[in-house]
C-alpha positions as CSV (number, residue, x, y, z in Angstrom):
1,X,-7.2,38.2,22.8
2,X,-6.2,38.6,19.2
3,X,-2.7,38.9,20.3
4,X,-3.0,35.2,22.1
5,X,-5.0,34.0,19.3
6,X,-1.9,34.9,17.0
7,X,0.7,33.6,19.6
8,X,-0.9,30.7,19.7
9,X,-1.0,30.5,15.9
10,X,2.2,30.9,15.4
11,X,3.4,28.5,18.2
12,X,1.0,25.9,15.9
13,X,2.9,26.3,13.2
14,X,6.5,25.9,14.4
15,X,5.8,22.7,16.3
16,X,6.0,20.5,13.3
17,X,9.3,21.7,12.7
18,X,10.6,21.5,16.1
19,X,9.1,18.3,15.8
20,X,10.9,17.4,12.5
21,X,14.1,19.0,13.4
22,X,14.3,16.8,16.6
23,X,13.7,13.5,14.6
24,X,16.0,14.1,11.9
25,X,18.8,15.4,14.9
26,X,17.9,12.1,16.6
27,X,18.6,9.8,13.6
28,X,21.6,11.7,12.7
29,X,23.1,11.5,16.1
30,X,22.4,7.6,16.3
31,X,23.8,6.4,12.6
32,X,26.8,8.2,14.3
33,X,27.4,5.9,16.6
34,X,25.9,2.8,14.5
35,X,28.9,2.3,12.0
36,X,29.0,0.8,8.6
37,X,30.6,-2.2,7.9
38,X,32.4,-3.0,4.4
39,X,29.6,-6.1,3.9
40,X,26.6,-3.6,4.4
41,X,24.0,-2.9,2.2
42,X,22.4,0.5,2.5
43,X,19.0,2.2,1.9
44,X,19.7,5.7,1.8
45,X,17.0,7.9,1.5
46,X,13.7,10.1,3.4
47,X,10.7,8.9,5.0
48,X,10.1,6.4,2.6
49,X,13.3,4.7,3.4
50,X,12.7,5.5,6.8
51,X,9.3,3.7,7.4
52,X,10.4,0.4,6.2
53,X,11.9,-2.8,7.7
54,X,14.5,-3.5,5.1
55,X,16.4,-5.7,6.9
56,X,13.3,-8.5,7.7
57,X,12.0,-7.1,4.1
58,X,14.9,-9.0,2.5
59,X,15.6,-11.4,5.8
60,X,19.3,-10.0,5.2
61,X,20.7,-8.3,8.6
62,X,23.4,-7.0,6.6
63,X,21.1,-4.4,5.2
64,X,21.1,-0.9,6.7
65,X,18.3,1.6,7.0
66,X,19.8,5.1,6.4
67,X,16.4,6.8,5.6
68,X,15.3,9.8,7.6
69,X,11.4,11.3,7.7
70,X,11.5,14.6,5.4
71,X,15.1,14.6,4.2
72,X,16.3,16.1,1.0
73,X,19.1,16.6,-0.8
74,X,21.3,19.1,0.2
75,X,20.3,17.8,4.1
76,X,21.7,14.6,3.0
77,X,25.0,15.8,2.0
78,X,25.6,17.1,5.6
79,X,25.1,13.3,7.0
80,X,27.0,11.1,4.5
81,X,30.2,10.6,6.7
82,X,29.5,8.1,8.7
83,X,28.4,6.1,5.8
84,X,30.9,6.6,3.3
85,X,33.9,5.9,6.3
86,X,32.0,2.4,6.3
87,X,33.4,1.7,2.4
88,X,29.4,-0.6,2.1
89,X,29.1,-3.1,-0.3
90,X,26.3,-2.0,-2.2
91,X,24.2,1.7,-1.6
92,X,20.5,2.0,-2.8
93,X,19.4,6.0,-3.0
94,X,16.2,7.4,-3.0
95,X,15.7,11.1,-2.0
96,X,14.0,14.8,-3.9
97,X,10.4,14.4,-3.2
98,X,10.8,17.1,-0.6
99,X,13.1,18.9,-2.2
100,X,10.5,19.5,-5.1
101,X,7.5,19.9,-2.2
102,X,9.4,22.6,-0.9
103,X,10.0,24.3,-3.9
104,X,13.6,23.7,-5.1
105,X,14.3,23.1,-8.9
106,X,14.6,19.8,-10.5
107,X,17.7,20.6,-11.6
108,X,19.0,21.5,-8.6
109,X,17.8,18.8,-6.9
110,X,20.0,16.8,-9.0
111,X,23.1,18.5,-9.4
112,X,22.8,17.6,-5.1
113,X,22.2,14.1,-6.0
114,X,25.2,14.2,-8.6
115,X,27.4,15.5,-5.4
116,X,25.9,12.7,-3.7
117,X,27.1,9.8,-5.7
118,X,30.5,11.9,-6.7
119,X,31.5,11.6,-3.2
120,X,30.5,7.8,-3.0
121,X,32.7,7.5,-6.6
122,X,36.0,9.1,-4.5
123,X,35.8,8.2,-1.2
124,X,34.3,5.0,-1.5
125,X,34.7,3.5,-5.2
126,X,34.3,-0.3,-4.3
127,X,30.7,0.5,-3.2
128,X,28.0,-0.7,-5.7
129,X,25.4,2.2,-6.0
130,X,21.8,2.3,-7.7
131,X,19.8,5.0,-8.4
132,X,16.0,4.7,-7.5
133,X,13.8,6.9,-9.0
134,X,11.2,9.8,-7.0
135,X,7.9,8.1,-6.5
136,X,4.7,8.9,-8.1
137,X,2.0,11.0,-5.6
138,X,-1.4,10.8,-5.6
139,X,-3.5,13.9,-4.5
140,X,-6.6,12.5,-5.9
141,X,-7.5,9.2,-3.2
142,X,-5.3,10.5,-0.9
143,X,-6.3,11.6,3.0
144,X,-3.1,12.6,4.7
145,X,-1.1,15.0,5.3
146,X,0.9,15.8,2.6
147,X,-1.1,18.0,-0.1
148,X,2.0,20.6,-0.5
149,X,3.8,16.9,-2.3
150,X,0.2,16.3,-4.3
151,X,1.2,19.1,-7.0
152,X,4.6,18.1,-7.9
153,X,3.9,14.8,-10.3
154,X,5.2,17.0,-13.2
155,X,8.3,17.7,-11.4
156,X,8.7,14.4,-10.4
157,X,8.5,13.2,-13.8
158,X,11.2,15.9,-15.2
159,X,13.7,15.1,-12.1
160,X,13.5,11.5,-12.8
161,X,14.0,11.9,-16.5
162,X,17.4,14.5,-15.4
163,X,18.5,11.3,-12.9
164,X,18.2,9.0,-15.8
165,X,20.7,11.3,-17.9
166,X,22.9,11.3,-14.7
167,X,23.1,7.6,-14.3
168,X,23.6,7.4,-18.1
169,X,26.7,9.7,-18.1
170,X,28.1,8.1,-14.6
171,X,27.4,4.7,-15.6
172,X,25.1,3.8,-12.5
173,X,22.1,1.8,-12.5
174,X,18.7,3.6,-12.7
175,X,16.1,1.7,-11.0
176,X,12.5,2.7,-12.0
177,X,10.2,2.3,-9.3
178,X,7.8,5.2,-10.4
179,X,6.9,2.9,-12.8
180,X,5.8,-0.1,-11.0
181,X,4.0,2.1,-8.9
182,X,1.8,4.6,-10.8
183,X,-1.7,3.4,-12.1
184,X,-3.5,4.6,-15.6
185,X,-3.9,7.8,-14.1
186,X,-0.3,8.9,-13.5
187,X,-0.7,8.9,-9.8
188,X,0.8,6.7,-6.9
189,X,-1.8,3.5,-7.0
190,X,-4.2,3.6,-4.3
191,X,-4.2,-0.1,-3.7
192,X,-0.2,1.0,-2.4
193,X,-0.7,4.2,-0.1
194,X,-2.8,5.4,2.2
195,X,-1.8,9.2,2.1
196,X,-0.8,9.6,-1.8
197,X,3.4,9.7,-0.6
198,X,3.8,6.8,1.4
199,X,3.9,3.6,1.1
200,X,2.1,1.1,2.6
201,X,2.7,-2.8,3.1
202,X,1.7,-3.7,-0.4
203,X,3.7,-0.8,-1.9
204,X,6.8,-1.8,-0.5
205,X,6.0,-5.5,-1.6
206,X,5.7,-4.0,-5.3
207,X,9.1,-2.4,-4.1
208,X,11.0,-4.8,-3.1
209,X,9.7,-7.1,-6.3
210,X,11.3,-4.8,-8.2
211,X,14.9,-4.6,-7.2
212,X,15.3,-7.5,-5.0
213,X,17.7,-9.1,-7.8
214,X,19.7,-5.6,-7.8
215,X,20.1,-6.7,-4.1
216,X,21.3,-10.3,-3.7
């Protein structure tokens, strides 16, 4: 009986990554085949990216949704082909928060992001690209699933202050969401998530408030 109990355990645990690893094989696989035109705008980024409607968001069907639930950074940099091939106009990047959930170092996280945009610079130079910055969590209001994110607003503040001396040195714009988006407390503002990482309907409002001018 133990033995079952611990199969069945362990069986538990991998499903969410089976699960995860199937969604992020099934994105990949279809922006393979979905190509990217020079006139494109593109929102590149995780499950942040992922779960909105950019495209009616901005009533602009020239804007692309690149974002894929759970991504990081060094993931990222395995699936940048097929978007760099299309030479888009303009390139808005958001992605680290679960690189830092998972334990990897601010710094590496981004140096990644530096390859990132490096291989935007060479293989695509006449793309526009902005840097967003890592969201704020909130671990306090929060009732989802995402605790092992909760711990990480230091983190979040240190890697966002390491991408603002990146954009600084490669002359890109920062874009500071965190910001616009963190209450009195320091944490993601209630009124704009429902899990203290995502956004909900109002949060991507605030969102796209803040750089809709970056993408006219």
């Amino acid at each position: 009986m133990k033995k079952l109990l611990f199969l069945a355990l362990l069986l538990a645990a991998a499903l969410p990554t089976f699960a995860q690893s199937s969604y992020n094989f099934q994105r990949r696989s279809l922006f393979e085949v979905l190509p990217i035109h020079s006139n494109d705008i593109v929102f590149l980024g995780n499950s942040i990216t992922d779960g909105c409607e950019w495209a009616e968001l901005f009533d602009n069907p020239r804007i692309k949704n690149r974002g894929i639930s759970a991504d990081r950074t060094g993931w990222m940099l395995e699936r940048l082909d097929p978007i760099v091939k299309g030479q888009p106009k303009k390139l808005f990047l958001l992605i680290g928060t679960n690189d830092l959930a998972a334990g990897i170092a601010p710094q590496t996280v981004v140096d990644n992001i530096r390859r990132i945009l490096e291989r935007f610079r060479t293989e695509s130079p006449r793309t526009k690209l902005y840097v967003q910055s890592i969201f704020p969590v909130n671990g306090v209001d929060a009732g989802g699933k995402t605790r092992k994110h909760w711990s990480k607003g230091a983190e979040i503040i240190e890697t966002n202050k390491l991408l603002q001396e990146l954009c600084r040195e490669l002359d890109i714009p920062y874009l500071d969401i965190y910001s616009v988006l963190v209450d009195e407390r320091g944490l993601l503002d209630k009124r704009y998530t429902n899990d203290g990482l995502h956004l909900t309907g109002e949060g991507y409002l605030v969102w796209k408030k803040a750089i809709e001018q970056y993408v006219k």
